[in-house]
C-alpha positions in Angstrom: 17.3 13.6 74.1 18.6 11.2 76.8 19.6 13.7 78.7 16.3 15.4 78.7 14.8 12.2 79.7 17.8 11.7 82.7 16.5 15.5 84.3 13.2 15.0 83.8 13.5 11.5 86.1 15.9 13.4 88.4 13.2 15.7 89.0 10.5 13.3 89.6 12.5 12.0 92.0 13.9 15.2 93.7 9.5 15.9 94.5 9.0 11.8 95.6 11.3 12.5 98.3 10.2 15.8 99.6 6.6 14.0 99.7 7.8 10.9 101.2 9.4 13.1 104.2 6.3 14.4 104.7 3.9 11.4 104.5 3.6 7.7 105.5 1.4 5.4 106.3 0.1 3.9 109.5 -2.9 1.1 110.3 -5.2 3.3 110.7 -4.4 5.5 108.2 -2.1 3.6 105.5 -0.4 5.2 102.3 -2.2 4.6 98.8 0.9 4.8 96.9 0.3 5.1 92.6 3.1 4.5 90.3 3.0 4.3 86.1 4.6 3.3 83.9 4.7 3.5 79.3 3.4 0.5 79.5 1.1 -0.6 82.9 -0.6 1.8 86.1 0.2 0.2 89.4 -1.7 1.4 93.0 -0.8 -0.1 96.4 -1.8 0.4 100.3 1.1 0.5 102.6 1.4 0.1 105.6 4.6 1.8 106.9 5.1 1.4 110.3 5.1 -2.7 109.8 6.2 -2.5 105.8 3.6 -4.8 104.6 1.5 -4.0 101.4 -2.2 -4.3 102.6 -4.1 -4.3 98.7 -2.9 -3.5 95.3 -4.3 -3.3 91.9 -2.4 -3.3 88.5 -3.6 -3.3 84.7 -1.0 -6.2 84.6 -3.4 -8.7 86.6 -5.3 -11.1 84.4 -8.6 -9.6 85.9 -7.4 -6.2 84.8 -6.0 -6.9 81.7 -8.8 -4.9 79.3 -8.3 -1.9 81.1 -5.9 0.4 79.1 -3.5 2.8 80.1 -5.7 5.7 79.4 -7.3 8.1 81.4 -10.9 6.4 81.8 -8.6 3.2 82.2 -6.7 5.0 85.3 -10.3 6.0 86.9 -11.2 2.1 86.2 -8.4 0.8 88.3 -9.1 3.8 91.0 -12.3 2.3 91.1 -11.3 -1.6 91.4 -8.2 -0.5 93.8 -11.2 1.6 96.1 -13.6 -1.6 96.6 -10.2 -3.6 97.4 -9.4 -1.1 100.0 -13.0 -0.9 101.8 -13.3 -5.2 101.4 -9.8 -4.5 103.7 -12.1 -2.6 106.0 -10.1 0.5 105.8 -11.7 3.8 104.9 -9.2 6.8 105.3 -5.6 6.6 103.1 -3.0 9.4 102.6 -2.4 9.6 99.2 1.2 9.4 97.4 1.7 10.5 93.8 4.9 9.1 93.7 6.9 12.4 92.6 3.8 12.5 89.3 2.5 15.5 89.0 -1.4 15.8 89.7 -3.4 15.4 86.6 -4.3 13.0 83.8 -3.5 9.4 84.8 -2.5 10.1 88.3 -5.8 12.1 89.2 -8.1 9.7 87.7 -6.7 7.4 89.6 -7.4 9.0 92.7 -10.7 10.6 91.6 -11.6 6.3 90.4 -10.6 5.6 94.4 -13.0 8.9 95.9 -15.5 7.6 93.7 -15.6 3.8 95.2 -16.1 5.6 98.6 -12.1 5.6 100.0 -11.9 9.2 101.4 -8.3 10.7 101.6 
C-alpha cells in the first residue's frame, strides 16, 4: 500500500514538472497555481519573474473556514480566489494544476475562478 501511495506521488510529480517547463507567470499575465490537500484546498497568483505571491485563498483562513473540502466547497474558494484576483486589478492568469489531474476539486476550482470573471 505505501508503495502504491510513493508511485502515485512520483507521478504527480513527473506531470508538475513537464507543466511547469511549459508555463509561468509574468505581471501581466501571472500563474494561478492550485494545490490540495486530505485535509485543506489552497490557490495562489504568482508572479514568477519577481517570485512574489500576488493573492491567495485557502479553506484554512478564518474567513474560509465553513467551506469544506468538497467539490461545491472547491467552486466556493474559485469564486472567493476570482474576486481577490480582479480587486488585484488583474484579469488574465495561466493556470497551473500542480501535476492534479483536471476534474473534481481541481476543476471546480478553476470553473469557481471563470465564474467570478478571471479569464484564463
Amino acid at each position: 500500500m505505501l508503495r502504491k501511495m510513493l508511485d502515485k506521488d512520483r507521478k504527480r510529480q513527473k506531470r508538475k514538472v513537464h507543466i511547469r517547463k511549459c508555463i509561468s507567470g509574468t505581471s501581466e499575465k501571472p500563474r494561478l497555481s492550485v494545490t490540495r490537500s486530505n485535509k485543506a484546498l489552497y490557490m495562489q497568483v504568482i508572479d514568477d519573474e519577481k517570485g512574489h505571491t500576488l493573492a491567495s485563498a485557502s479553506t484554512l483562513e478564518k474567513d474560509l473556514k465553513d467551506i469544506k473540502r468538497t467539490v461545491a466547497g472547491a467552486a466556493q474558494l474559485g469564486e472567493v480566489m476570482g474576486k481577490r484576483i480582479l480587486e488585484k486589478n488583474i484579469k488574465t492568469v495561466v493556470f497551473d494544476r500542480n501535476g492534479y489531474l483536471y476534474h473534481g476539486l481541481v476543476k471546480a476550482m478553476a470553473d469557481g475562478a471563470r465564474k467570478a470573471g478571471v479569464q484564463f
